[in-house]
N, CA, C and O of each residue as an XYZ file, in Angstrom:
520
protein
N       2.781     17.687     -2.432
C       3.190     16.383     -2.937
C       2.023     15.414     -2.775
O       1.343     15.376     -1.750
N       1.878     14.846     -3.548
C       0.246     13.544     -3.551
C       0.965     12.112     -3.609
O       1.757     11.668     -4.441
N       0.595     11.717     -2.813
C       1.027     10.243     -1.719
C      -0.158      9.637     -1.956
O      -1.123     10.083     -1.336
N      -0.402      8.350     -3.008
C      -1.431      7.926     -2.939
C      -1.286      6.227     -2.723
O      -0.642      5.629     -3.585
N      -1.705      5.666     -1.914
C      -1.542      4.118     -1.677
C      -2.496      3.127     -2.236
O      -3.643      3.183     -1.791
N      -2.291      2.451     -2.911
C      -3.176      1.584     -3.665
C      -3.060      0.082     -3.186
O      -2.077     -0.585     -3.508
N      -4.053     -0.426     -2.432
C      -3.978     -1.725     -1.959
C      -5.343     -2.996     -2.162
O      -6.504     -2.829     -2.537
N      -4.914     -3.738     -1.913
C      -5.713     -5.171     -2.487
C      -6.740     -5.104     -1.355
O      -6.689     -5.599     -0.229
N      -7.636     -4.403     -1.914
C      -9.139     -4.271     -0.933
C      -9.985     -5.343      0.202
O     -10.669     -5.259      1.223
N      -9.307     -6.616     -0.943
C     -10.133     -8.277     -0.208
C      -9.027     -8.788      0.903
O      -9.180     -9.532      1.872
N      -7.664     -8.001      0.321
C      -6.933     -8.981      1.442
C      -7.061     -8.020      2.493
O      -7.128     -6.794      2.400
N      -7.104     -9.232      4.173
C      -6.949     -9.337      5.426
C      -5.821     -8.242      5.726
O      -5.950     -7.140      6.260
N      -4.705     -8.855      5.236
C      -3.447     -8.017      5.491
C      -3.491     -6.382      5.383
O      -3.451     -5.442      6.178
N      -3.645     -6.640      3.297
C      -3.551     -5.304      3.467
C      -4.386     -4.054      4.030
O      -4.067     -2.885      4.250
N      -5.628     -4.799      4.182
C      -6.507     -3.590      5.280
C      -6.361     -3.442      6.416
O      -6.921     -2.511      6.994
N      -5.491     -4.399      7.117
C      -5.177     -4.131      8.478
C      -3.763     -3.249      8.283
O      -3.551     -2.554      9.276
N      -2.845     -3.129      7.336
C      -1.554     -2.273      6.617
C      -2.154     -1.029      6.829
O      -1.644     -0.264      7.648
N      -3.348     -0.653      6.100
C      -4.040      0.370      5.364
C      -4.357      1.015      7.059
O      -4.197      2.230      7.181
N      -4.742      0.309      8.175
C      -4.915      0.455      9.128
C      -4.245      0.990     10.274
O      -4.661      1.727     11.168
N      -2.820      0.329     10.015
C      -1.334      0.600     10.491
C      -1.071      1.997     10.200
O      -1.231      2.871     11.051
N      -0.509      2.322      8.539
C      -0.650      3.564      8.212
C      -1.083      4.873      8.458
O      -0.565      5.990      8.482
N      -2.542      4.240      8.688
C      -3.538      5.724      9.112
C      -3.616      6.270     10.799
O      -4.231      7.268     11.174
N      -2.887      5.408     11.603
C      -2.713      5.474     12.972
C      -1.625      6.093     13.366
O      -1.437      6.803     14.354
N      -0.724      5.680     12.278
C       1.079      6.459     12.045
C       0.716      7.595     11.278
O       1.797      8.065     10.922
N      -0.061      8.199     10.889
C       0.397      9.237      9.277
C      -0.419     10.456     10.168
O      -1.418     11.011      9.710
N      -0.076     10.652     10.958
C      -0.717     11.424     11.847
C      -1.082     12.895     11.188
O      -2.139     13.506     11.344
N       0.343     13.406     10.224
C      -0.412     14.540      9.258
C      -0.963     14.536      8.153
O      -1.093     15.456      7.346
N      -1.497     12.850      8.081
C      -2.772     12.512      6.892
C      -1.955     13.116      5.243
O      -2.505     13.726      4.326
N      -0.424     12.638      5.360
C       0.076     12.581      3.744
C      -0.569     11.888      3.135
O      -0.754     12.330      2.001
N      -1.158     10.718      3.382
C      -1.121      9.112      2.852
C      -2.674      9.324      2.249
O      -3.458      9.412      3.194
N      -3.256      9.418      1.116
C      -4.566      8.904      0.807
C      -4.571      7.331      0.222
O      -3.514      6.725      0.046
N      -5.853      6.756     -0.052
C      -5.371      5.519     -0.090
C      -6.811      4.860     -1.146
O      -7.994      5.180     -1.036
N      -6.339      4.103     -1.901
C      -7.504      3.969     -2.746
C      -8.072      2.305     -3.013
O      -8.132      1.775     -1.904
N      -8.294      1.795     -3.581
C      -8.130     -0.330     -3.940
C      -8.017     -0.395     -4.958
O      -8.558      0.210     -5.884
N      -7.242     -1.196     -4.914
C      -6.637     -1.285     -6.377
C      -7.911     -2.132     -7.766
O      -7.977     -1.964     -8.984
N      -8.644     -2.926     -6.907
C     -10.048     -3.268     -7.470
C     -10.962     -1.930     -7.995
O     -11.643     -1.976     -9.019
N     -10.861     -0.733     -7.119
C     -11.226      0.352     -7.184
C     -11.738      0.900     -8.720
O     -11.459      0.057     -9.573
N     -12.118      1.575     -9.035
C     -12.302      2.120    -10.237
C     -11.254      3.565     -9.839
O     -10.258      3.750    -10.538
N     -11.354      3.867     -9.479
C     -10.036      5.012     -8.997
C      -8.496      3.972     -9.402
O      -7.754      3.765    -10.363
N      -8.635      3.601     -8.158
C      -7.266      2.397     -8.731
C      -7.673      1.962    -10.005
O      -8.448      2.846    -10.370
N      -7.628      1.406    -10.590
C      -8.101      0.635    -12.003
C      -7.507      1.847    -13.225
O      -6.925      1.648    -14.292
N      -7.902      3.046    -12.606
C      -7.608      4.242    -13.716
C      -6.204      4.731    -13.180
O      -5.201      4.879    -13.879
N      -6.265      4.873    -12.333
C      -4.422      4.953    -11.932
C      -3.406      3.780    -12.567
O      -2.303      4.003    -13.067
N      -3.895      2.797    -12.457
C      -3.187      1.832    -13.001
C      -2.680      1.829    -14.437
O      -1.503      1.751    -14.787
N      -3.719      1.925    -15.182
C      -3.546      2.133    -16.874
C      -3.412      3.478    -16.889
O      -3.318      3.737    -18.089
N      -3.347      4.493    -16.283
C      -3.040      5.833    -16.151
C      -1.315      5.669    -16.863
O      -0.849      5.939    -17.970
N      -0.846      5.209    -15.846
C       0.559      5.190    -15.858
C       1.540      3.768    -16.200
O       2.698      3.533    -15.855
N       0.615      2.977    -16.982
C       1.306      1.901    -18.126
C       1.335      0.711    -16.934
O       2.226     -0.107    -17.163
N       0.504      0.408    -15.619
C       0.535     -0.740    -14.996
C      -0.391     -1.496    -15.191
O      -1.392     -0.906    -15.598
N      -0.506     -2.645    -15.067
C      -1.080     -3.718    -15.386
C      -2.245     -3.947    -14.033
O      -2.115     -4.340    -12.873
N      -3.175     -3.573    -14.693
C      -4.410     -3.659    -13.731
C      -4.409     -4.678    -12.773
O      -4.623     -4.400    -11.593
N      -4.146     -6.073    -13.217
C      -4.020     -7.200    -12.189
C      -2.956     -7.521    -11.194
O      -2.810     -8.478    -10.433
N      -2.152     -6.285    -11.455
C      -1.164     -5.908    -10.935
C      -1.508     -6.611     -8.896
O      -2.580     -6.461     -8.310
N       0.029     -7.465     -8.162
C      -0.319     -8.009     -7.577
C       1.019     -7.792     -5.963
O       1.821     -8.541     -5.405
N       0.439     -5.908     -5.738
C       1.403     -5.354     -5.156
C       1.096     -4.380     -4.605
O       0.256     -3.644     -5.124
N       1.710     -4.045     -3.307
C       1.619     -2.944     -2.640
C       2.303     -1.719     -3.351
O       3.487     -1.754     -3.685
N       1.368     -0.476     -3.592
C       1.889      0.067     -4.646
C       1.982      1.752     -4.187
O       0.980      2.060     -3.542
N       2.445      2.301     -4.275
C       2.829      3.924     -3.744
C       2.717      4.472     -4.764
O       3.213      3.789     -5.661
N       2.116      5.813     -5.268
C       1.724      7.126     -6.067
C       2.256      7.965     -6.078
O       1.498      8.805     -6.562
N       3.458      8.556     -5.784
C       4.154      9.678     -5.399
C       4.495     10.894     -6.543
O       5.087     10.693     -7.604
N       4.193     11.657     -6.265
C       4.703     12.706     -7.280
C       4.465     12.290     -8.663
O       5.275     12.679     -9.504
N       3.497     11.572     -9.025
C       3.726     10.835    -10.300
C       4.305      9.592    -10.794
O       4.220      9.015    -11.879
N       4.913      9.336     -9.713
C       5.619      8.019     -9.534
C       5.585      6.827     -8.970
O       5.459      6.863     -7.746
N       5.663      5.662     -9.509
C       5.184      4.646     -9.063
C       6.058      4.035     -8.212
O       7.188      4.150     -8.688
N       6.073      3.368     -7.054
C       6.397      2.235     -6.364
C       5.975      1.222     -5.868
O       4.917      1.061     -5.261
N       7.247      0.065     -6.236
C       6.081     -1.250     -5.877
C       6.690     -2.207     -4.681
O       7.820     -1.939     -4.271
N       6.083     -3.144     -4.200
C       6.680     -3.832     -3.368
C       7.621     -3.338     -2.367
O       7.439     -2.147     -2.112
N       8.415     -3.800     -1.830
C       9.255     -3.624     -0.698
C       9.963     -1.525     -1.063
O      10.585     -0.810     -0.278
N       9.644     -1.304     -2.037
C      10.396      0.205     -2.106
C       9.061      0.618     -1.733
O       9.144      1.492     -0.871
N       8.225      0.427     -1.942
C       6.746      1.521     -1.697
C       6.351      0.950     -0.089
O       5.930      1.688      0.802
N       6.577     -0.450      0.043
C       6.212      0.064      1.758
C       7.246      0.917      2.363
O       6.956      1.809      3.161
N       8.726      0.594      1.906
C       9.537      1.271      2.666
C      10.017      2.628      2.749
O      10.890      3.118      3.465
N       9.082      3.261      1.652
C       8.877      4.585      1.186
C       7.373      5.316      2.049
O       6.966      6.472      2.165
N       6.972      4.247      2.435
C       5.754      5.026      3.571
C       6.174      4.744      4.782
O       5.894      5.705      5.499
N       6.813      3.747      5.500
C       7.588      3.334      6.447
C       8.462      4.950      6.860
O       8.520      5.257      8.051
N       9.081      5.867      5.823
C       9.843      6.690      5.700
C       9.028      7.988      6.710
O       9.301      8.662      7.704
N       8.125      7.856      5.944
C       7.162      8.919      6.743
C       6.047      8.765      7.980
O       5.091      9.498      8.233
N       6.474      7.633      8.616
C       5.095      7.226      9.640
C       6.142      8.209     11.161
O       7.346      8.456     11.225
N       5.094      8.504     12.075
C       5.276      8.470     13.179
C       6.165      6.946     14.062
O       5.906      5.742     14.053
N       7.081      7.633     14.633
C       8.100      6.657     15.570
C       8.702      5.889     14.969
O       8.551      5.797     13.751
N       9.409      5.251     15.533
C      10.427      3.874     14.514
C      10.544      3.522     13.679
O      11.581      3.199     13.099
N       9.000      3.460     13.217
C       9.069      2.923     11.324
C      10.032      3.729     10.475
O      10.433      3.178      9.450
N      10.379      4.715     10.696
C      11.255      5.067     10.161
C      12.814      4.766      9.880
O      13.589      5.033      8.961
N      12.897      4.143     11.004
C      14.269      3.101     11.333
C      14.523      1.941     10.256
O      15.651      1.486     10.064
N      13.581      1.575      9.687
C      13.207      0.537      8.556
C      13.507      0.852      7.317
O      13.314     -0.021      6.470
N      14.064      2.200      6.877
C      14.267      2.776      5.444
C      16.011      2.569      5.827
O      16.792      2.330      4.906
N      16.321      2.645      6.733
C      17.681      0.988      6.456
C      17.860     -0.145      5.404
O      18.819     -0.459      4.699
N      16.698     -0.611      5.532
C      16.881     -1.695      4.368
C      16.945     -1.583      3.630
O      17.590     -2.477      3.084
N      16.351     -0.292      2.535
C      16.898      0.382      1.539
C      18.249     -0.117      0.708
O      18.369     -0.164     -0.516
N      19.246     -0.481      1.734
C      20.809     -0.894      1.321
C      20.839     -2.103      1.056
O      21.867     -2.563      0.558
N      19.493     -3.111      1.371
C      19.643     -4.069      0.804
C      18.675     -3.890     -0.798
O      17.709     -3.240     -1.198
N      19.645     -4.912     -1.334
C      18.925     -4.934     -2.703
C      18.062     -5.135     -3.277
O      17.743     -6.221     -2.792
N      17.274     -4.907     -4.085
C      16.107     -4.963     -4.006
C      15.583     -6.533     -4.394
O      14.394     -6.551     -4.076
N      15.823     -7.365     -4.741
C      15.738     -8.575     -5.671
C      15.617     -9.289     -3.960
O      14.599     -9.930     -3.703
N      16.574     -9.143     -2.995
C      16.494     -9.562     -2.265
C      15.337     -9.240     -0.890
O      14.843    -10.060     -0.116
N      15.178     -7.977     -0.937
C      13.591     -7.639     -0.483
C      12.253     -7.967     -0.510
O      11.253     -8.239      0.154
N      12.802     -7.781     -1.781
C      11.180     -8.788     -2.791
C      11.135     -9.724     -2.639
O      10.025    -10.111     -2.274
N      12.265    -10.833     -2.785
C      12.005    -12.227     -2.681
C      10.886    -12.416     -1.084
O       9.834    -13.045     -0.965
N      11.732    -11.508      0.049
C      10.399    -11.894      1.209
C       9.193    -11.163      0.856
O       8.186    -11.691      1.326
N       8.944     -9.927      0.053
C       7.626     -9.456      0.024
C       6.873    -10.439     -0.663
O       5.743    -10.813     -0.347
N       7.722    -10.941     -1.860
C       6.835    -11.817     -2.713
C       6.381    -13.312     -2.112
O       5.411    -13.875     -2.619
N       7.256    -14.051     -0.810
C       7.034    -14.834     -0.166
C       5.544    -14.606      0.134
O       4.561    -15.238     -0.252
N       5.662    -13.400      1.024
C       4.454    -12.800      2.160
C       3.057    -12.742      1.412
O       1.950    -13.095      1.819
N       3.426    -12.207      0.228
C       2.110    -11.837     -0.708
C       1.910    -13.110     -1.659
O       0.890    -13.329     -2.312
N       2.615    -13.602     -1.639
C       1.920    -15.462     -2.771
C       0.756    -15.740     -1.397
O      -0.420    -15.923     -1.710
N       1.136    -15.760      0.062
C       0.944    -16.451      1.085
C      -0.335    -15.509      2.026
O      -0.711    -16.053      3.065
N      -0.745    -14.629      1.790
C      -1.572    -13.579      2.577
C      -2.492    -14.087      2.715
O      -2.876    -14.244      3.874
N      -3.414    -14.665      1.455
C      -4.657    -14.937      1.713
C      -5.039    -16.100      2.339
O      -6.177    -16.232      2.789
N      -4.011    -17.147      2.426
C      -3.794    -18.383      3.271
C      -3.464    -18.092      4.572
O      -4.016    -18.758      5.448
N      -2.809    -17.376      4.833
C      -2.385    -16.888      6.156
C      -3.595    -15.528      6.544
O      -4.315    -15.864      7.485
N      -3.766    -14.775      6.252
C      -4.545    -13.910      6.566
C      -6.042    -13.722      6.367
O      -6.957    -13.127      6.936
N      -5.907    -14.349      5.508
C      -7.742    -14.513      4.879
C      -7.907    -13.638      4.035
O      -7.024    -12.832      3.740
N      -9.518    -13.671      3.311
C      -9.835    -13.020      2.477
C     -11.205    -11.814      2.315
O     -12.220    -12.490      2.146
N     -11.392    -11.029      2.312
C     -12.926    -10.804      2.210
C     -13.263    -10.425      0.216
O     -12.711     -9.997     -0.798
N     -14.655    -11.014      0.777
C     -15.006    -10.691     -0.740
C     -15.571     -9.231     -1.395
O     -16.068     -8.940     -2.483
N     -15.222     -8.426     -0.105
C     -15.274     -6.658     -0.507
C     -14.643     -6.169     -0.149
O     -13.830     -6.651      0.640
N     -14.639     -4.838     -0.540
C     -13.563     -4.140      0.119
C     -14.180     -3.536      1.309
O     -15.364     -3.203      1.366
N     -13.198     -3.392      2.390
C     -14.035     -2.689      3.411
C     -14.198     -1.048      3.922
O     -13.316     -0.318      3.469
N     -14.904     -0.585      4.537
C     -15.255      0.793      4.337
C     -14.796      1.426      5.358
O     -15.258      1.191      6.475
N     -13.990      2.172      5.200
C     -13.045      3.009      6.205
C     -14.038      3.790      7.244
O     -14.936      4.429      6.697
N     -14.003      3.814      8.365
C     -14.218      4.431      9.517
C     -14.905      6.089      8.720
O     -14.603      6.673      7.680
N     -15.795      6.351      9.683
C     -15.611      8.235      9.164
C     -14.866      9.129      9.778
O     -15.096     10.294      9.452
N     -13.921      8.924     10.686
C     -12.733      9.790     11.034
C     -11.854      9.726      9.751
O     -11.171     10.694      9.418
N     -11.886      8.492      8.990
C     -10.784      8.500      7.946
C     -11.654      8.515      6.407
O     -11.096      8.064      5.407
N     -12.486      8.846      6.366
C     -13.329      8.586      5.272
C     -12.839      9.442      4.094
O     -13.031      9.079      2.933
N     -12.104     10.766      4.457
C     -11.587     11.945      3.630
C     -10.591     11.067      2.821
O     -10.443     11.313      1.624
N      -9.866     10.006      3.442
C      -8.549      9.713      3.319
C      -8.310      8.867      2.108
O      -7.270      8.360      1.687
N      -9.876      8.835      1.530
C      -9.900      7.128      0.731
C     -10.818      7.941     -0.325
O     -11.867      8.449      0.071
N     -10.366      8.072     -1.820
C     -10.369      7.908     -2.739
C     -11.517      7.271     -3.033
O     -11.675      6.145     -2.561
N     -12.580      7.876     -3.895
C     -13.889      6.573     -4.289
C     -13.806      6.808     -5.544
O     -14.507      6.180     -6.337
């Protein structure tokens, strides 16, 4: 099965996410690419998404997930508790989103920004898509 995570390279957040992940995914399902990426970029129009696309996004089997279903679809598979979190699942999705979409209007104000993407460690270097 190919688990591929596509995230916003400049934001603070999501590389410290991207960070979270790879500490939990202990049997290395998760590869992970930027969505700035030229990898990302071709995944994107690969499968009819909108390049400027402005979301945490999951690859699965061919399949896309966005926002609050795609974190909570890797949440599913991390080491310890996070798994406890695919609970929310039962809430609806409109209502999920409304806080993801809070969090993500608000990241780069709250979290900051860099103007590259940053370069994964070489313990995890396999893990990331160029």
């Amino acid at each position: 099965m190919e688990r591929i995570i596509l995230f916003d390279g400049q934001c603070n957040l999501c590389n410290s996410s991207v960070q979270f992940i790879l500490k939990r995914d202990l049997n290395g399902i998760f590869k992970f690419t930027s969505i700035q990426g030229k990898i990302g970029q071709e995944l994107l129009k690969k499968h009819g998404l909108r390049t400027d696309i402005n979301s945490f996004v999951l690859l699965e089997d061919g399949k896309f997930y966005l926002k609050s279903d795609a974190a909570l679809r890797v949440c599913k598979e991390l080491m310890g508790f996070w798994k406890l979190l695919t609970i929310l699942l039962v809430v609806p999705p409109f209502l999920r989103d409304y806080v993801y979409n809070y969090v993500a209007s608000n990241r780069y104000k709250w979290f900051g920004k860099n103007e590259s993407c940053l370069l994964p460690s070489p313990e995890w270097k396999s893990r990331f898509l160029e």
